[in-house]
VOPAGU-2260 file (C-alpha; in pm, 1 decimal, decimal comma):
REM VOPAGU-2260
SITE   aa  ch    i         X         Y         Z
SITE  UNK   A    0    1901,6    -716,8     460,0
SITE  UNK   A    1    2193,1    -647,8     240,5
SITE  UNK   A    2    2523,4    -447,3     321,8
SITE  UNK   A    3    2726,1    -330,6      -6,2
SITE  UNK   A    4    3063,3    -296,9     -18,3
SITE  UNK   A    5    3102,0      69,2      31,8
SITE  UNK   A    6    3309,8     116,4    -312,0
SITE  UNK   A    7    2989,8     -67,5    -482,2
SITE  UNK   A    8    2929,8     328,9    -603,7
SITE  UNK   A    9    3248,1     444,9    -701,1
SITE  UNK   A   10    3287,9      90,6    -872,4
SITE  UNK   A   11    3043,4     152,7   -1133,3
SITE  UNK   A   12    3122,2     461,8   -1214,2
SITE  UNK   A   13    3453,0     364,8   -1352,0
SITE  UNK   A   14    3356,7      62,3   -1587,3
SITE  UNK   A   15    3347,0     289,4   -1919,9
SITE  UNK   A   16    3127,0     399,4   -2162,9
SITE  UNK   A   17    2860,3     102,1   -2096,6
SITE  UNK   A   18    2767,6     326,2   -1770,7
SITE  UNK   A   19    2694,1     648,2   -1971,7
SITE  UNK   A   20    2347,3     505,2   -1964,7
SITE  UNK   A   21    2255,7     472,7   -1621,8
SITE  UNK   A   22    1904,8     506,6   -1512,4
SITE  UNK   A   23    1797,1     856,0   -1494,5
SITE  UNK   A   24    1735,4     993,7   -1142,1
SITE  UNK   A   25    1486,5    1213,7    -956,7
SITE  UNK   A   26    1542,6    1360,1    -595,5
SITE  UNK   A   27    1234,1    1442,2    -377,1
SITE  UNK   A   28    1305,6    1717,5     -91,4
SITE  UNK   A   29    1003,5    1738,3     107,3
SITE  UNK   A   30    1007,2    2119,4     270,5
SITE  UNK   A   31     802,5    2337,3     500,9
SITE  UNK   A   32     966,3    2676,2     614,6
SITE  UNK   A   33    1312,3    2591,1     590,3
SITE  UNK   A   34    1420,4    2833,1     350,6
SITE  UNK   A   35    1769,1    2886,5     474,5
SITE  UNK   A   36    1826,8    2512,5     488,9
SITE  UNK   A   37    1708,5    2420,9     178,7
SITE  UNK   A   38    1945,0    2685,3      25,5
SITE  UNK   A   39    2244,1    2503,9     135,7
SITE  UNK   A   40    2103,5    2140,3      65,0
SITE  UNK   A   41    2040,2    2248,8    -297,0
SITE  UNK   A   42    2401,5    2428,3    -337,1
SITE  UNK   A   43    2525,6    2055,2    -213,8
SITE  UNK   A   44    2327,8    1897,7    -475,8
SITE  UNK   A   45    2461,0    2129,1    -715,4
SITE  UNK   A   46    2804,3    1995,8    -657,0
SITE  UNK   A   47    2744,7    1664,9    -735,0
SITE  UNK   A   48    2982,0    1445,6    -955,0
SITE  UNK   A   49    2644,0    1297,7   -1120,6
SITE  UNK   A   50    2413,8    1556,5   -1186,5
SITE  UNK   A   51    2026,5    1404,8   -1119,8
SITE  UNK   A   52    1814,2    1461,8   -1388,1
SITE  UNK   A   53    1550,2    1628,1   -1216,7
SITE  UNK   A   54    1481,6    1800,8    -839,5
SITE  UNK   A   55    1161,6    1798,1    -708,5
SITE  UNK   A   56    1085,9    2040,0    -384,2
SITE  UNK   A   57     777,7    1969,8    -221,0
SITE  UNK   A   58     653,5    2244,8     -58,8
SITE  UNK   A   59     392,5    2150,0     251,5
SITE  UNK   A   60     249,4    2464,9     313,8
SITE  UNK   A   61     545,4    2654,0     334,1
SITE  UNK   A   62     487,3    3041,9     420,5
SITE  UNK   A   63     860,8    3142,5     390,2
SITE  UNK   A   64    1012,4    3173,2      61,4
SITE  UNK   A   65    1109,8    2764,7      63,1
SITE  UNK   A   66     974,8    2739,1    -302,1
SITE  UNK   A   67    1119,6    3074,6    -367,8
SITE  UNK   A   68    1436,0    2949,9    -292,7
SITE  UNK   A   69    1355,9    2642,5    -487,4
SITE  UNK   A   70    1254,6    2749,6    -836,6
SITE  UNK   A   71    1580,3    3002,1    -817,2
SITE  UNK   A   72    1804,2    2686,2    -779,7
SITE  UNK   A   73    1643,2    2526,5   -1051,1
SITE  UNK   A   74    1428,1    2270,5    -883,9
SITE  UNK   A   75    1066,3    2171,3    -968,9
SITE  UNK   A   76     834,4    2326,2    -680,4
SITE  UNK   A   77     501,2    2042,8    -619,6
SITE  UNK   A   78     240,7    2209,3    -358,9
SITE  UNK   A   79     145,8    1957,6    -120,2
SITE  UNK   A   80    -221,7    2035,6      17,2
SITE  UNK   A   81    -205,3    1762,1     282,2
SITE  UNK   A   82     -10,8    1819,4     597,6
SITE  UNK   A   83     273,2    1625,0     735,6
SITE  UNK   A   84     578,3    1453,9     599,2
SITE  UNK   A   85     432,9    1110,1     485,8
SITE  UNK   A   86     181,4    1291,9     229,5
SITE  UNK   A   87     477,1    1539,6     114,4
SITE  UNK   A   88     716,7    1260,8      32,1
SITE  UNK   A   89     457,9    1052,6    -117,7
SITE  UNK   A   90     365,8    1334,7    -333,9
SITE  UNK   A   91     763,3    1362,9    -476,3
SITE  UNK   A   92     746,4     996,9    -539,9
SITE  UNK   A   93     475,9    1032,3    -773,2
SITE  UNK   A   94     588,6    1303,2    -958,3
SITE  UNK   A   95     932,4    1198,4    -995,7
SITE  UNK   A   96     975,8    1065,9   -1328,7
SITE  UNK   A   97    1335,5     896,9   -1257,6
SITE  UNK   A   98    1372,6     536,0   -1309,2
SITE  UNK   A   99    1583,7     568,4    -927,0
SITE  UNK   A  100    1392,4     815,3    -658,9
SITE  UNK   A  101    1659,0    1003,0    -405,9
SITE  UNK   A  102    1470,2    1096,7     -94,7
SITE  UNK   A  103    1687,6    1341,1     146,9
SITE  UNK   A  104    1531,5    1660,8     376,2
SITE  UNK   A  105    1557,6    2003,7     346,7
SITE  UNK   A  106    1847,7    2033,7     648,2
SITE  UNK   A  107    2045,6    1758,2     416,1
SITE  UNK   A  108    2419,9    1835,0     341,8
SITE  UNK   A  109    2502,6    1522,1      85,2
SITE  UNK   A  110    2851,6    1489,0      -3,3
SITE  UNK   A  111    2964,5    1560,3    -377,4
SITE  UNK   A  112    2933,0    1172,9    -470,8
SITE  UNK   A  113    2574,9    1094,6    -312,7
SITE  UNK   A  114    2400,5    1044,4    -588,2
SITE  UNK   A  115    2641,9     871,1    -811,4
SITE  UNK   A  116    2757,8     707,8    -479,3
SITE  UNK   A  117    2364,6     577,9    -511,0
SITE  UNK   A  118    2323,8     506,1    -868,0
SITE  UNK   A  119    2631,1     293,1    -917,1
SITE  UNK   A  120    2466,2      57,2    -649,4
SITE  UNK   A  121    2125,4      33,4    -768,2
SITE  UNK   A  122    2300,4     -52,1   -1126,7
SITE  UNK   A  123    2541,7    -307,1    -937,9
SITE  UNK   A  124    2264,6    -477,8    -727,9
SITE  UNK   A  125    1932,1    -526,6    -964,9
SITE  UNK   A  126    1817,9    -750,1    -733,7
SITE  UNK   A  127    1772,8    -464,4    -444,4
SITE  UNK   A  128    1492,5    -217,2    -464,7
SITE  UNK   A  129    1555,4      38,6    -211,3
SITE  UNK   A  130    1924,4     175,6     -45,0
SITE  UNK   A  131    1952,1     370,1     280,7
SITE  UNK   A  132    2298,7     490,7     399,2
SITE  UNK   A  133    2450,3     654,2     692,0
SITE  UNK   A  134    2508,2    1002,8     838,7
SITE  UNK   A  135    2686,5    1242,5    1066,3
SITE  UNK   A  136    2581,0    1561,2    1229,1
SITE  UNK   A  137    2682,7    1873,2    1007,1
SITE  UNK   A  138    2606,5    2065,7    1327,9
SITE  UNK   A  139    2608,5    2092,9    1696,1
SITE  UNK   A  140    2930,6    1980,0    1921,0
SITE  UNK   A  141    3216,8    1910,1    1633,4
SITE  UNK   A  142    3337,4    1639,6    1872,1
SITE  UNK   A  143    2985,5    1440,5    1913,7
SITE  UNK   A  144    2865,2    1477,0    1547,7
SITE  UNK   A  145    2992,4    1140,2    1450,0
SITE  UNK   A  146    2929,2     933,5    1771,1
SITE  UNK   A  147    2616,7    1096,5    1823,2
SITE  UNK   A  148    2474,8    1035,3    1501,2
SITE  UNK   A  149    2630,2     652,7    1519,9
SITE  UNK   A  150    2437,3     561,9    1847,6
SITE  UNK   A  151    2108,3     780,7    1699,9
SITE  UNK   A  152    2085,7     581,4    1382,4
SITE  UNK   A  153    2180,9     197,0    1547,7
SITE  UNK   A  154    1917,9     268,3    1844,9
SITE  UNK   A  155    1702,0     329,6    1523,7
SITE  UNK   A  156    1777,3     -18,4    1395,3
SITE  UNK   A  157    1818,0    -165,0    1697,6
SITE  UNK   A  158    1438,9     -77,8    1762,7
SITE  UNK   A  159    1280,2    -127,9    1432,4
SITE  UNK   A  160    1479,6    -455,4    1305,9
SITE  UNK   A  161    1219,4    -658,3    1557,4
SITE  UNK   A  162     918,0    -536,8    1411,4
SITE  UNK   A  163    1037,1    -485,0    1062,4
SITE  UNK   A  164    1275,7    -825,9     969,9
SITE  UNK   A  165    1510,4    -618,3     778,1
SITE  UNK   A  166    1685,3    -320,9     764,9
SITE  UNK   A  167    1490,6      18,7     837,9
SITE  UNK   A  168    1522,7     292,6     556,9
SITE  UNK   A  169    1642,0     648,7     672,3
SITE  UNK   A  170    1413,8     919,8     531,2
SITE  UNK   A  171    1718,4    1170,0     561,1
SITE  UNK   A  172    1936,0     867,6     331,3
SITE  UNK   A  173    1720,7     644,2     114,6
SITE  UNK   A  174    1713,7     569,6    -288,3
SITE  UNK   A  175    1382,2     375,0    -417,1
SITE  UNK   A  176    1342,0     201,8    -738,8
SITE  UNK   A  177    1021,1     387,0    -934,3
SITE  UNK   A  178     871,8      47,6   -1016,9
SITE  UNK   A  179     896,6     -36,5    -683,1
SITE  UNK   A  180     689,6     242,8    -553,9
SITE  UNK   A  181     453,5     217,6    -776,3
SITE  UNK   A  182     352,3    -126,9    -648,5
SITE  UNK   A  183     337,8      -7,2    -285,9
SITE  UNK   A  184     224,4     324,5    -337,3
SITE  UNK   A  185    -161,7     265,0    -239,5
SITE  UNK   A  186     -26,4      99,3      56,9
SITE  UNK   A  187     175,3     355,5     224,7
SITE  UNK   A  188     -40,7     553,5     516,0
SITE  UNK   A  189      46,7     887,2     319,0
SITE  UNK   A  190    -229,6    1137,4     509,2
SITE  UNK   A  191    -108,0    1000,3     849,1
SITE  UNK   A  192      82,6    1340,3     914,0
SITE  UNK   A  193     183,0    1134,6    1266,2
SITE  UNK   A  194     354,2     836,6    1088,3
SITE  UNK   A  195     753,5     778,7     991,8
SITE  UNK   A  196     712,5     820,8     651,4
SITE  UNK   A  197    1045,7     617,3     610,3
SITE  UNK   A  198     985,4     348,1     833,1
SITE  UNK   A  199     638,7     304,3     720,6
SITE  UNK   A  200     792,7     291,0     346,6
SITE  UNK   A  201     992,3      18,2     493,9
SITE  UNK   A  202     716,6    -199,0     587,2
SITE  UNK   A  203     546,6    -185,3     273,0
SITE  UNK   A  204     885,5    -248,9      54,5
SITE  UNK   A  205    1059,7    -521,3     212,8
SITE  UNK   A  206     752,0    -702,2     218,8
SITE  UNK   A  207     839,0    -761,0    -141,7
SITE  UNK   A  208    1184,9    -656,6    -196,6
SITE  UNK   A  209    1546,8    -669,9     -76,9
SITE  UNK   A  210    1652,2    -340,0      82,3
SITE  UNK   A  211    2025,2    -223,7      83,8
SITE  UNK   A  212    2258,4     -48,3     288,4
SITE  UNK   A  213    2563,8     172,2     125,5
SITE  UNK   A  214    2819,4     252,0     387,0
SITE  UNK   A  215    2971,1     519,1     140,0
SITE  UNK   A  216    2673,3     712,7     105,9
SITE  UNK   A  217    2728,8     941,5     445,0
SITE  UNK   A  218    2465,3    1226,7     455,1
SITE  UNK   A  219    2566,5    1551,0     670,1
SITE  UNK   A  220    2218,4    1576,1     907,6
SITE  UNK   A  221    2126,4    1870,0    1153,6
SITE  UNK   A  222    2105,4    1823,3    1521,4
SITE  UNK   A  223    1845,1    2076,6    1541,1
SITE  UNK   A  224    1556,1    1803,8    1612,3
SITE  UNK   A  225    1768,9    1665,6    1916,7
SITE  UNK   A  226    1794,5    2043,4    2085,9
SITE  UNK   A  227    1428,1    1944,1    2192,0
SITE  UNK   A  228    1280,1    1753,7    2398,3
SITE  UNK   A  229     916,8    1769,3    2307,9
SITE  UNK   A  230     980,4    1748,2    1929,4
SITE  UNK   A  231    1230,0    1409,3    2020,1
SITE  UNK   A  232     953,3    1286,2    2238,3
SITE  UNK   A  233     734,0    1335,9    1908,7
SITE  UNK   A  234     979,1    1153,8    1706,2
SITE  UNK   A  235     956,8     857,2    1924,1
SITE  UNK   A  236     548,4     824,6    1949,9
SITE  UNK   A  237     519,4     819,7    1565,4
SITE  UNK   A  238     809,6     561,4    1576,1
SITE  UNK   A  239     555,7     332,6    1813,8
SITE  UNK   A  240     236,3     498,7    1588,6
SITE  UNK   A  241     400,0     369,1    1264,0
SITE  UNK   A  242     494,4      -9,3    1417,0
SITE  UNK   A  243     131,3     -73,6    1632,8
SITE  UNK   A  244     -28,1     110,2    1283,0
SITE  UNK   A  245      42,7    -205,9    1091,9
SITE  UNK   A  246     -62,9    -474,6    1297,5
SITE  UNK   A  247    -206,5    -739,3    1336,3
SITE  UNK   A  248    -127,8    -787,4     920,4
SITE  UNK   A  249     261,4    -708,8    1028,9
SITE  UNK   A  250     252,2    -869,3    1400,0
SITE  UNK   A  251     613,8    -957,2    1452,2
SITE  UNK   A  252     598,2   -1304,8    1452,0
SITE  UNK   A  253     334,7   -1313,6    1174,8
SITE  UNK   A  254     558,9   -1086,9     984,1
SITE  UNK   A  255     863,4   -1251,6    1029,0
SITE  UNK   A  256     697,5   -1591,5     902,9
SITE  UNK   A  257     563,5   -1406,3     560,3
SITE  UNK   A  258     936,7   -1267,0     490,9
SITE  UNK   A  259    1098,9   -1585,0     539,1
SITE  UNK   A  260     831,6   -1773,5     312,3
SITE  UNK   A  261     886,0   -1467,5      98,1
SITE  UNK   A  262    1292,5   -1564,3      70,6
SITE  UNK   A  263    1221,2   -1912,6      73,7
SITE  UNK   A  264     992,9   -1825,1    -304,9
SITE  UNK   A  265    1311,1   -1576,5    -431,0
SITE  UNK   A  266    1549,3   -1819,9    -357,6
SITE  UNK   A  267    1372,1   -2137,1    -536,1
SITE  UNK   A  268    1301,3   -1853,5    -835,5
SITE  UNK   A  269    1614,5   -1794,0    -829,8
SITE  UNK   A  270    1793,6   -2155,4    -897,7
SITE  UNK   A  271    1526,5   -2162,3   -1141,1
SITE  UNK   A  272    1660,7   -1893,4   -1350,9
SITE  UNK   A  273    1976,8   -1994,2   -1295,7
SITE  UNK   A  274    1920,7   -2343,9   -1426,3
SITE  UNK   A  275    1739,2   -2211,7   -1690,3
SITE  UNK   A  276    2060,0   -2048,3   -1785,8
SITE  UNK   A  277    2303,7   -2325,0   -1772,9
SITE  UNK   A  278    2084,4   -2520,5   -2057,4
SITE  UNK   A  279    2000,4   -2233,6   -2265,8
């Protein structure tokens, strides 16, 4: 895994004209009946010191006015036949046409540089396909939104790191090279409406590329999931659902041995190139 400086956004964005052509960018909201939210994520986007070039709304089966609300802001509205979260997101991804893919929810307050934040680091770091950041509660108990969301999000790496070998992405948080999806797109268990989307993306990309983690990139988050139990105790049996789902292929140990022989082929490619760089 691979932790970025957390200026590695701002950096960028400050080295002149060379940057005015940074990839171009597509953000994927996935959304069912969260009008109200989705109002104030896409007035956040709005605000953003680097516009994206595109935003594309999902809508999975909304019967509020979500893609209402959508098309008004100026978003793209996809209809999303399948249920669940995995086939939603999956369906953004394909659409987007943005060389880097933004993935955030519906209840999603990003701060004004998220996306350039996310862009600057992606240019910075070729070598890294995928970038997940951190977050805080925008609601809830002003005093626990911070620590809360700390211990949520480490018990969330803490649990997956074993199974994974890397870093987890966090669907709420997460930027995806285009290229990259497209190589693991077949792969990813998209009409499993009881899988992680994010974690299961995980799986699939860093068994082939380096994933990232921006400190800078904080993401305001609601509570609201946490203010029951039934829907946490959800959260956690698609976490196990999403791990058992891709074994024996990605049994821990088997897994771990494929990543490091994995490393072991970047880093001989890698002295390759470089040598083949010192005689040319």
């Amino acid at each position: 895994m691979n932790r970025v400086p957390e200026n590695a956004g701002h950096a960028s964005a400050g080295r002149g004209s060379d940057r005015a052509a940074r990839p171009t960018v597509s953000i994927v909201i996935p959304v069912k009946n969260d009008s109200a939210m989705l109002s104030c994520c896409l007035r956040a986007l709005k605000t953003q010191t680097r516009a994206p070039d595109e935003i594309i709304v999902v809508d999975n089966g909304s019967t509020d006015e979500s893609a209402q609300v959508a098309r008004e802001a100026g978003a793209a509205v996809v209809q999303c036949p399948h249920p669940g979260i995995p086939a939603a997101s999956a369906t953004g991804y394909d659409h987007a046409r943005g060389e880097i893919i933004l993935r955030l929810d519906a209840d999603c307050l990003p701060p004004a540089t998220w996306v350039e934040d996310m862009v600057g680091a992606f240019v910075l770091h070729p070598e890294i396909a995928a970038f997940t950041g951190p977050a805080h509660f925008s609601d809830g108990p002003r005093l626990l939104r911070r620590p809360l969301a700390s211990v949520y999000l480490l018990t969330y790496t803490l649990a997956t790191v074993p199974a994974l070998g890397h870093r987890p992405l966090f669907g709420s948080n997460l930027g995806v090279r285009r290229a990259a999806w497209a190589r693991i797109s077949n792969q990813a268990h998209r009409h499993d409406p009881e899988v992680h989307d994010d974690l299961d993306l995980a799986f699939h990309l860093g068994s082939h590329y380096r994933i990232g983690y921006l400190g800078s990139a904080m993401m305001g988050i609601s509570m609201r999931p946490f203010f029951n139990a039934r829907a946490f105790a959800r959260r956690l049996h698609r976490g196990v659902r999403t791990v058992t789902l891709h074994w024996p292929h990605d049994f821990p140990p088997r897994r771990w041995k494929m990543l490091i022989d994995v490393r072991r082929g970047r880093h001989h490619e890698d002295k390759r190139i470089s040598r083949g760089s010192r005689v040319a």
